[in-house]
C-alpha positions as a Markdown table, in Angstrom:
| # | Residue | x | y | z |
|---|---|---|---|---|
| 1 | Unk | 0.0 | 0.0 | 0.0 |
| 2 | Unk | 2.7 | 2.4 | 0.7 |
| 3 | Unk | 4.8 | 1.8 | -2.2 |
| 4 | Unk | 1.9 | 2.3 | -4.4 |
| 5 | Unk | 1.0 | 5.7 | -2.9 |
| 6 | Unk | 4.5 | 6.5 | -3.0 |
| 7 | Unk | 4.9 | 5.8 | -6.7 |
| 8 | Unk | 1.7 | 7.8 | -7.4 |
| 9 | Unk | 2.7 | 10.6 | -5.5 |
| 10 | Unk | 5.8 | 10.5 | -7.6 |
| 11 | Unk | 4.3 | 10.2 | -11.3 |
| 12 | Unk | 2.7 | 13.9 | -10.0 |
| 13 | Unk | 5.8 | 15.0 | -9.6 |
| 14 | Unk | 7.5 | 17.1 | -13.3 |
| 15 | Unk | 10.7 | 14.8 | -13.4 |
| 16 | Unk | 10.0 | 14.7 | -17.0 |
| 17 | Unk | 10.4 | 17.5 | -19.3 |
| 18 | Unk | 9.4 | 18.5 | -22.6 |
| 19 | Unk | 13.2 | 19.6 | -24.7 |
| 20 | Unk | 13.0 | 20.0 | -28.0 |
| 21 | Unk | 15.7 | 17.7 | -29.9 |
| 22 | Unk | 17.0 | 18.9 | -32.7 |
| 23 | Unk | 15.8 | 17.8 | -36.5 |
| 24 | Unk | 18.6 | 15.1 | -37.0 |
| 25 | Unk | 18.3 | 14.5 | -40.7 |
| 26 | Unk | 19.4 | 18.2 | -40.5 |
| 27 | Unk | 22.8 | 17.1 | -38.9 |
| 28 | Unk | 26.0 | 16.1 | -40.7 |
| 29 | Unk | 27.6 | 12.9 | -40.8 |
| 30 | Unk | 30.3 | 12.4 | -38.0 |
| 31 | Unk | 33.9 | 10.8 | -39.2 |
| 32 | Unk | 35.6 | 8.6 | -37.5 |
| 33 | Unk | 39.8 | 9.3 | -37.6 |
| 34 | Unk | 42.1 | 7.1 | -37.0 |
| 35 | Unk | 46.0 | 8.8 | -36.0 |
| 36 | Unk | 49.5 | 7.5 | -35.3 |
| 37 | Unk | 51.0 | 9.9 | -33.3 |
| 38 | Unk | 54.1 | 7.6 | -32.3 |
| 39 | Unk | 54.5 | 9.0 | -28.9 |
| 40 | Unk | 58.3 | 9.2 | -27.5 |
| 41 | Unk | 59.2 | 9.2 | -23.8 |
| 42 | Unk | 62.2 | 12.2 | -24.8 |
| 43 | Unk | 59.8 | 14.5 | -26.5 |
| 44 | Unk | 57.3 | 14.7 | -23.6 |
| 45 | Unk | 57.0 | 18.3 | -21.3 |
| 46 | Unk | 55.9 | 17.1 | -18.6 |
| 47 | Unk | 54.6 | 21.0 | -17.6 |
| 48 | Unk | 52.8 | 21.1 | -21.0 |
| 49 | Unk | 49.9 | 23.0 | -19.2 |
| 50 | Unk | 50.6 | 26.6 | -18.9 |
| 51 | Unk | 53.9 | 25.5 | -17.6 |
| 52 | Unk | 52.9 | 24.3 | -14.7 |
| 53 | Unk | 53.0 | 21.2 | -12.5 |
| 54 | Unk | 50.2 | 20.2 | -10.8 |
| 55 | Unk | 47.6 | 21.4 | -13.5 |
| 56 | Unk | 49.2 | 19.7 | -15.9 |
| 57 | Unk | 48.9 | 16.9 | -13.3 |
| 58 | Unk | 45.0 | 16.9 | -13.4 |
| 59 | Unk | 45.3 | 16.8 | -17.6 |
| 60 | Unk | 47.7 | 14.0 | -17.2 |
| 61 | Unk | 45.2 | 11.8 | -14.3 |
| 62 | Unk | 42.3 | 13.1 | -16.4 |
| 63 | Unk | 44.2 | 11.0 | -19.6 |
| 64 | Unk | 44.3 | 7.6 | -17.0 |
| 65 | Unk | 41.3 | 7.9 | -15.9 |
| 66 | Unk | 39.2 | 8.6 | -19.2 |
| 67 | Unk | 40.1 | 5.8 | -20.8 |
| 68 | Unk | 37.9 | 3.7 | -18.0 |
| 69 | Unk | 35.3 | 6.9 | -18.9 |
| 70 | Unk | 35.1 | 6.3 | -22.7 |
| 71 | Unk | 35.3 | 2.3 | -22.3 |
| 72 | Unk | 31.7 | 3.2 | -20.0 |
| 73 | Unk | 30.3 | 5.6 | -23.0 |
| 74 | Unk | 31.6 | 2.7 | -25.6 |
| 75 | Unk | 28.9 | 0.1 | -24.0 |
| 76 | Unk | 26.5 | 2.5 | -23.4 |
| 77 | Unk | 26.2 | 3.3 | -26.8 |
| 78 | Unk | 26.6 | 0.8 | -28.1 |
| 79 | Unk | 23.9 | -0.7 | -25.7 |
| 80 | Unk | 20.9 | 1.9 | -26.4 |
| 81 | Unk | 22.3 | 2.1 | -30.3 |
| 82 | Unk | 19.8 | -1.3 | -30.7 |
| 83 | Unk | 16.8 | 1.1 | -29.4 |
| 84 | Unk | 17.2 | 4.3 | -31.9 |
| 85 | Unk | 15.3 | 4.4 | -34.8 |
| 86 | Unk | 16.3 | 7.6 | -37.0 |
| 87 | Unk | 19.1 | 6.5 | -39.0 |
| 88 | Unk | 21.1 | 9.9 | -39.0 |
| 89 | Unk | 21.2 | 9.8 | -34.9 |
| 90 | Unk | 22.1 | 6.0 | -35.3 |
| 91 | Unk | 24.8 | 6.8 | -37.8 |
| 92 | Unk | 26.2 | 9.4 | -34.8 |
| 93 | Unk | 26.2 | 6.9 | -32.5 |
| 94 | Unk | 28.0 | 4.4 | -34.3 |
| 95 | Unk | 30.6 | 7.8 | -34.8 |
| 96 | Unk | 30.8 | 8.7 | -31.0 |
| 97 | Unk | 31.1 | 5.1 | -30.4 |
| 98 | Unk | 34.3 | 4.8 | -32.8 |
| 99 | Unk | 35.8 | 8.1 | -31.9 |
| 100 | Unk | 35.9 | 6.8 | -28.3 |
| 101 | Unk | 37.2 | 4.1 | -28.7 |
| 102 | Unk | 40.1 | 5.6 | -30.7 |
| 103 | Unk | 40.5 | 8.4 | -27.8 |
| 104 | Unk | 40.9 | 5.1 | -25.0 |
| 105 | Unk | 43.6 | 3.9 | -27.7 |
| 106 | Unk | 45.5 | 6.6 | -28.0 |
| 107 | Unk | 45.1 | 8.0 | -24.7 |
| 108 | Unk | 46.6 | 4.0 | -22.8 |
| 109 | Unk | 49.5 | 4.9 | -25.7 |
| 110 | Unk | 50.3 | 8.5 | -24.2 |
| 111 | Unk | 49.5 | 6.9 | -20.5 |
| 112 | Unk | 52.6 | 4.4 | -21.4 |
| 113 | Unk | 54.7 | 7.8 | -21.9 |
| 114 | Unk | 53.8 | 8.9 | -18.6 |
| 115 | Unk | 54.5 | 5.8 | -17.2 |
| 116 | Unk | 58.2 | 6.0 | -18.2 |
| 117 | Unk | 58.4 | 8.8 | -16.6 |
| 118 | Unk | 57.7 | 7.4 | -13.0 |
| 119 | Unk | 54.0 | 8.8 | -13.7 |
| 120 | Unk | 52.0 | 6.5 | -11.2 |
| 121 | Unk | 49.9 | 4.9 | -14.5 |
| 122 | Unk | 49.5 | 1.5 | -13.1 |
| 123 | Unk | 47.7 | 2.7 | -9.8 |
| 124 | Unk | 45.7 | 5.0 | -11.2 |
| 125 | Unk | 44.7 | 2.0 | -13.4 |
| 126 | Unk | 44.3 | -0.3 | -10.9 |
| 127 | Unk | 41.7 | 1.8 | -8.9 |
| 128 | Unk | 40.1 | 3.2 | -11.4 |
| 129 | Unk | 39.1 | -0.2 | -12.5 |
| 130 | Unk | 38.2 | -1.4 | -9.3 |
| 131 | Unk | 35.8 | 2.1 | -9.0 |
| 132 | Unk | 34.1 | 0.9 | -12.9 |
| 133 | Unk | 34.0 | -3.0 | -12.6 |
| 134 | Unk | 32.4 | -2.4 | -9.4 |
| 135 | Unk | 30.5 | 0.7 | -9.5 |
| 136 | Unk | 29.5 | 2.2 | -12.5 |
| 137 | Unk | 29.3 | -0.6 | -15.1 |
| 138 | Unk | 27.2 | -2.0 | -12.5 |
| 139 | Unk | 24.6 | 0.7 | -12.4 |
| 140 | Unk | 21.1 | 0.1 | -14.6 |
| 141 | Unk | 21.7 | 1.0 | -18.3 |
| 142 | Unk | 19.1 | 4.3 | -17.7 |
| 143 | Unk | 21.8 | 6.1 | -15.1 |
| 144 | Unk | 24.8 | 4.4 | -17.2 |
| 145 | Unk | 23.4 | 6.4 | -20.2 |
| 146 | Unk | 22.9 | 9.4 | -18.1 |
| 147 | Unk | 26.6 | 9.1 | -16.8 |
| 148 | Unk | 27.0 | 9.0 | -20.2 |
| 149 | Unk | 25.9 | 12.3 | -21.2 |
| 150 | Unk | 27.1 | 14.1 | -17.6 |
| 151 | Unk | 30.5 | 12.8 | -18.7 |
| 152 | Unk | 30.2 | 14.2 | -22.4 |
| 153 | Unk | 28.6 | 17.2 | -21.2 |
| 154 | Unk | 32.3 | 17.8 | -19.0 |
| 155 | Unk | 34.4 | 17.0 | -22.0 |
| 156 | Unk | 32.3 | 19.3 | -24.2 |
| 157 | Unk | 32.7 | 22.7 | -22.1 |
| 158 | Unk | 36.5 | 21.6 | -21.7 |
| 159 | Unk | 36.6 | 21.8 | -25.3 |
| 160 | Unk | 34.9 | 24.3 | -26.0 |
| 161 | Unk | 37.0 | 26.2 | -23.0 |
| 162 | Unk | 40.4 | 24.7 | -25.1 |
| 163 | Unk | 38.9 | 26.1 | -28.0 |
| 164 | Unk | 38.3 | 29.7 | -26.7 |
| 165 | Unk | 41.7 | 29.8 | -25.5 |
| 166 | Unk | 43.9 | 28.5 | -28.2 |
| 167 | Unk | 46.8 | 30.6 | -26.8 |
| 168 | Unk | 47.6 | 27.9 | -24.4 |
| 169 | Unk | 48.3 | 25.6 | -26.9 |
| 170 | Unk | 50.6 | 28.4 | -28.5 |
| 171 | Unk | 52.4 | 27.8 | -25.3 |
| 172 | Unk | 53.6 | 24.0 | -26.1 |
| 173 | Unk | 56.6 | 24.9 | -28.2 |
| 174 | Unk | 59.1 | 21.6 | -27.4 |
| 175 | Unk | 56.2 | 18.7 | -27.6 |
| 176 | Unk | 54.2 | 18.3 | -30.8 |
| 177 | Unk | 52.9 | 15.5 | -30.2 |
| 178 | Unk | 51.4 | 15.8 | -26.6 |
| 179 | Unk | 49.5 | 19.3 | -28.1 |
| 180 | Unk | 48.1 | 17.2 | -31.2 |
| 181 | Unk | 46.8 | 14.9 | -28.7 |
| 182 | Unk | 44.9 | 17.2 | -26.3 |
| 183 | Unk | 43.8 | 19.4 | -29.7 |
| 184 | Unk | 42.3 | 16.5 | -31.2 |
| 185 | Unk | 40.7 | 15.2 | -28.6 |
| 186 | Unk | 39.0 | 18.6 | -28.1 |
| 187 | Unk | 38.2 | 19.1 | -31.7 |
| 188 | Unk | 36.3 | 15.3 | -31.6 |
| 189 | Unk | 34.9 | 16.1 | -28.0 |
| 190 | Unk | 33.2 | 19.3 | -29.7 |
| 191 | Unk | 31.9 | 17.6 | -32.9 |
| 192 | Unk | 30.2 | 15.0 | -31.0 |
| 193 | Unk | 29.0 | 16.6 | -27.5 |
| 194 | Unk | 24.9 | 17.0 | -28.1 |
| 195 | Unk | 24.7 | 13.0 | -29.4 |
| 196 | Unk | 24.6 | 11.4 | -26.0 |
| 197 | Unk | 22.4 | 13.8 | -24.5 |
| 198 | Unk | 19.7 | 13.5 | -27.8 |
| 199 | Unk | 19.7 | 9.9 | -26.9 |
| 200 | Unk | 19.4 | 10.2 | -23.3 |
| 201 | Unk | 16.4 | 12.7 | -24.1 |
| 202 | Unk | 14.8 | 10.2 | -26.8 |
| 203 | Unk | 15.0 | 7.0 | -24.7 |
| 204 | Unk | 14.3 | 8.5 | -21.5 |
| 205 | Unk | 14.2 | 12.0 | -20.5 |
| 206 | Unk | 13.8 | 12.0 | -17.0 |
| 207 | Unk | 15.0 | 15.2 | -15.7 |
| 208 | Unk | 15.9 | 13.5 | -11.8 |
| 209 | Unk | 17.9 | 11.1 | -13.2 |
| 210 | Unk | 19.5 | 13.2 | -15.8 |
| 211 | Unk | 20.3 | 15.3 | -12.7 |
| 212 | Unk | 21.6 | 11.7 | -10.9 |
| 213 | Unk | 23.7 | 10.9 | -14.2 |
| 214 | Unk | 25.3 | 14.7 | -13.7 |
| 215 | Unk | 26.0 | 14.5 | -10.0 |
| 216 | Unk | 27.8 | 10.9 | -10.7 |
| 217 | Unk | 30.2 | 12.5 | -13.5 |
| 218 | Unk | 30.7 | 16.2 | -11.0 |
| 219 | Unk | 31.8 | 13.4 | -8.7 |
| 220 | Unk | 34.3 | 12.2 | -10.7 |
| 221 | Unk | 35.5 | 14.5 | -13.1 |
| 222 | Unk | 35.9 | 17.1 | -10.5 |
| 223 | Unk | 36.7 | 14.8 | -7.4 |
| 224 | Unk | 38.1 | 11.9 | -8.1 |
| 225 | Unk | 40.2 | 13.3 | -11.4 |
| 226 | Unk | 41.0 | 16.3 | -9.2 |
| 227 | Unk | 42.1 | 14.1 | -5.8 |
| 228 | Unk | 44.4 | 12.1 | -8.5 |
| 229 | Unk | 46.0 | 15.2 | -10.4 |
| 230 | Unk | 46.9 | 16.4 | -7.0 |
| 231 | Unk | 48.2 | 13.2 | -5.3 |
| 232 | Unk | 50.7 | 13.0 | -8.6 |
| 233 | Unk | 53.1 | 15.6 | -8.1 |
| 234 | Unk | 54.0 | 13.9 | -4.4 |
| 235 | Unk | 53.7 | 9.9 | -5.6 |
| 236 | Unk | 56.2 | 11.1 | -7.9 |
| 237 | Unk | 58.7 | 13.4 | -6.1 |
| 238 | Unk | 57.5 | 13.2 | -2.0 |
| 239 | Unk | 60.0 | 16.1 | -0.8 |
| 240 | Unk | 57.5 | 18.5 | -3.2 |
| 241 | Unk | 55.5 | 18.5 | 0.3 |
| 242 | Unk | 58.5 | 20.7 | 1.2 |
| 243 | Unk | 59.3 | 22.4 | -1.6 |
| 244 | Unk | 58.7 | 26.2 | -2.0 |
| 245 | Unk | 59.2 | 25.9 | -5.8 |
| 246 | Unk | 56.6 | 23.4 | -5.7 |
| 247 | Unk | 54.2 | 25.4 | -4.0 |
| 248 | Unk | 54.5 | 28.3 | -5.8 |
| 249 | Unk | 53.8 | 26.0 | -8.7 |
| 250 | Unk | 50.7 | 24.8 | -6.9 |
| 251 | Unk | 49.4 | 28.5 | -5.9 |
| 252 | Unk | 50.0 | 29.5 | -9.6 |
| 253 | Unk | 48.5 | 26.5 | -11.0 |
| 254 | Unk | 45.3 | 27.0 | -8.6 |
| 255 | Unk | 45.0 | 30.1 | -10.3 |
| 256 | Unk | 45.0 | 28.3 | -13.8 |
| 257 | Unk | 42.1 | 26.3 | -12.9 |
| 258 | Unk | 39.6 | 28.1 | -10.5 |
| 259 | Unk | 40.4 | 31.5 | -12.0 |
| 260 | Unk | 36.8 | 33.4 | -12.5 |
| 261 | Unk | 38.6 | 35.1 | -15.2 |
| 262 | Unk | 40.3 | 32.7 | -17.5 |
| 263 | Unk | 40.4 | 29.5 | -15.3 |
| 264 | Unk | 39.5 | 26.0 | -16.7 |
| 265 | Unk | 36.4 | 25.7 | -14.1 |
| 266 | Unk | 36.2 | 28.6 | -12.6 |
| 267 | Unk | 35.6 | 30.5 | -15.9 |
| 268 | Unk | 32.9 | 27.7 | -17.2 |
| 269 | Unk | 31.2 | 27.6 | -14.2 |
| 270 | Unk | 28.1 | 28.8 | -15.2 |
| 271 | Unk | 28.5 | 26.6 | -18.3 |
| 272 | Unk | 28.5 | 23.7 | -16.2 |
| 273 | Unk | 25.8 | 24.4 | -14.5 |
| 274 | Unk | 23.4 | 25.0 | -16.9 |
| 275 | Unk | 23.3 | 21.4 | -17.3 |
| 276 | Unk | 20.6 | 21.7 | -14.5 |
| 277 | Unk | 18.5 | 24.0 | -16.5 |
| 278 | Unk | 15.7 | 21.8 | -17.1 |
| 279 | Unk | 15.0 | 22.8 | -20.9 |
| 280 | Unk | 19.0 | 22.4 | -21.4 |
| 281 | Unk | 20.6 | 21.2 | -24.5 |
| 282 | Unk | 24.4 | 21.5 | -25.4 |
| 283 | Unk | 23.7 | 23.2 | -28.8 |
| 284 | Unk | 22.8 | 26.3 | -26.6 |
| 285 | Unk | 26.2 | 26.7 | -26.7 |
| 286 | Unk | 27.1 | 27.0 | -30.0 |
| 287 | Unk | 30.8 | 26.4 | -31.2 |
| 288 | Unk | 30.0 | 25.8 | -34.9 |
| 289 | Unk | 32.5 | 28.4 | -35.6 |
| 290 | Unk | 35.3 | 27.0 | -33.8 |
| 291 | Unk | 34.5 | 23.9 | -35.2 |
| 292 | Unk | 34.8 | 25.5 | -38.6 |
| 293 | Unk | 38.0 | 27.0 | -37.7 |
| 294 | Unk | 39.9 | 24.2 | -36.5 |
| 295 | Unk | 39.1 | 21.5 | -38.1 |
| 296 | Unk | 40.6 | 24.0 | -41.2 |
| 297 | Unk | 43.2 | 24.8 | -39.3 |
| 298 | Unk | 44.4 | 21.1 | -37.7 |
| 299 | Unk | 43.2 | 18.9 | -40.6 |
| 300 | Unk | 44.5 | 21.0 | -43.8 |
| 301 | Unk | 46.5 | 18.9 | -45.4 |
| 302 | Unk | 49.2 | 21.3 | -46.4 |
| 303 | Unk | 49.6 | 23.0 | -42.7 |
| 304 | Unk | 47.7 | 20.9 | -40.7 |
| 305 | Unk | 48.8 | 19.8 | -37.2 |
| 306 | Unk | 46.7 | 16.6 | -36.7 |
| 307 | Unk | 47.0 | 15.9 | -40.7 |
| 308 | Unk | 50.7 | 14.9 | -40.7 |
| 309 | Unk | 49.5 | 12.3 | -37.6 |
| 310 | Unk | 45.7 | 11.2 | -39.4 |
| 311 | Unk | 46.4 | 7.9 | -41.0 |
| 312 | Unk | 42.1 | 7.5 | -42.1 |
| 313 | Unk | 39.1 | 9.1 | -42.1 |
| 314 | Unk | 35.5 | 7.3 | -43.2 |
| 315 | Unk | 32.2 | 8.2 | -42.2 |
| 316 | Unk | 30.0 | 5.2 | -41.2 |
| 317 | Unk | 27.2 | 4.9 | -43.3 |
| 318 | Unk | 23.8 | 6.0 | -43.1 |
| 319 | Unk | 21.1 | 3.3 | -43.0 |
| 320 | Unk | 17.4 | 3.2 | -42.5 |
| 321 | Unk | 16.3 | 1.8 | -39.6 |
C-alpha cells in the first residue's frame, strides 16, 4: 500500500520535461579518424599546461582515468544504439562510439609515456578499474546512459574552454605530439558533444535522473580526477611536500584552474551548470565556428597539425532503420 502511494505521488511529480531535440536528418555525418601519433618518452613536457606542474597533473590523471570513462560511453552506446530508430542519430552513435574508442587507444599509448616517466599509470589503473568493474558498469543502463551524457557534457565545455583559448596551446613549443593529442581530442569532444544527451532525451528523458547521471560525472571529473591530479606531483617526487618551488607552482596552478577570469572551471562555471537547467541542450552553446576554424586549421593537409598524424578518415554509413 505504501509503495503504491508512493509511486503515485511520484508520477505527479514534473521529473519529465518537454526539450526539443533537434531535426537530426538536418545534422551532418560524423567521421571517424584514425591517428598514429608515435609517442616518444624524450619528446614529452611534462609541464605542457601553462607551464605548470600540478595542472598539468589533473590533464595527465584526467588522460588515465578517461580511458575507464570512454570504455563506459563505448557500452552504453553501443547498448541503447539497438533502441534508436532515426538513421542519421544512429549513424552518430556508431561515430561517438568509434571516436571513443580511438580516444581510450591513444590516450593508454600516451598513459605508457607517462608511465616511463615514474607517472604512477599503473595505480591509477588499478583503482580506477576497481571504481568501474564495481561501481559504475554496474549501475542500470538508464543512469549508465545518463553518466554518459554528464561525462560528455564535462568534456564538451573543456573543449569548448580549449577552443576559446587557443593561446595555451601556442604555449607548447618543445612537444608536438602531446599538443596534437589534447587538440584533437577537443576538436572530436566538440563535434560530437549533443549525441549522447539527444539519446538520453529520446530514450528517456527523466530530468531526476538526468540530474543523478550529472551529480555521478561532477563526482568524478571534478573529485576523483581532481584528488588524482593532485596526489601526482607527491607519488612522484614526495620532498614537493616541502618544496617552496613546488608550492609556488601549486598556488600559480590554482589560479589556472579556479580563476573566474580565465580559469579552466572557474571560468565555465556557469557553463557547467546549466546542465541543471531543465530545458537544457548542449547546442545552446554554439561552437560551430570553432568547429569551422579548426578542423581548417588542424586537418588541412598542407599545414595541418593533426593531418601529418591522421592515417584515415570514413564516415559510417547512413542506414534506414
Amino acid at each position: 500500500m505504501v509503495t503504491t502511494a508512493v509511486r503515485k505521488s511520484l508520477k505527479k511529480l514534473k521529473f519529465y520535461r518537454e526539450i526539443q531535440l533537434p531535426d537530426f536528418a538536418s545534422k551532418q555525418p560524423i567521421p571517424i579518424r584514425h591517428f598514429n601519433f608515435k609517442f616518444d618518452a624524450k619528446e614529452l613536457n611534462q609541464r605542457f599546461f601553462r607551464n605548470t606542474e600540478l595542472a598539468s597533473a589533473y590533464f595527465q590523471a584526467l588522460s588515465i582515468f578517461l580511458t575507464f570513462g570512454e570504455d563506459l560511453v563505448i557500452e552504453t552506446a553501443r547498448y541503447h544504439r539497438d533502441f534508436v530508430q532515426d538513421p542519421v542519430l544512429k549513424q552518430r552513435v556508431t561515430a561517438l562510439i568509434g571516436q571513443e574508442a580511438i580516444h581510450s587507444k591513444i590516450h593508454n599509448e600516451w598513459n605508457e609515456i607517462l608511465k616511463k616517466h615514474d607517472f604512477p599509470v599503473e595505480f591509477y589503473r588499478f583503482l580506477a578499474k576497481n571504481v568501474f568493474d564495481y561501481g559504475f558498469l554496474k549501475f542500470p543502463q538508464p543512469l549508465k546512459l545518463s553518466l554518459m551524457a554528464g561525462i560528455e557534457h564535462f568534456t564538451a565545455v573543456i573543449a569548448e574552454y580549449a577552443m576559446k583559448h587557443e593561446y595555451i596551446f601556442d604555449e607548447i613549443i618543445d612537444d608536438e605530439k602531446t599538443k596534437a593529442l589534447w587538440q584533437w581530442h577537443m576538436l572530436e569532444e566538440s563535434e560530437h558533444k549533443d549525441i549522447a544527451y539527444d539519446v538520453y532525451q529520446l530514450l528517456n528523458g527523466s530530468y531526476a535522473l538526468r540530474m543523478a547521471g550529472f551529480a555521478l560525472a561532477s563526482f568524478t571529473i571534478i573529485g576523483l580526477v581532481s584528488l588524482g591530479g593532485f596526489m601526482i606531483p607527491f607519488l612522484r617526487k614526495p620532498t614537493n611536500m616541502i618544496s617552496p618551488t613546488f608550492w609556488k607552482d601549486a598556488f600559480y596552478s590554482a589560479k589556472v584552474i579556479l580563476s573566474p577570469k580565465d580559469g579552466l572551471y572557474g571560468s565555465t562555471l556557469s557553463h557547467l551548470l546549466d546542465y541543471m537547467r531543465p530545458d537544457f541542450h548542449p547546442n545552446d552553446h554554439d561552437t560551430s565556428e570553432y568547429l569551422d576554424y579548426y578542423k581548417d586549421k588542424l586537418l588541412n593537409q598542407d599545414t595541418g597539425l593533426l593531418a601529418r598524424y591522421m592515417t584515415k578518415e570514413f564516415f559510417p554509413p547512413i542506414r534506414s532503420a
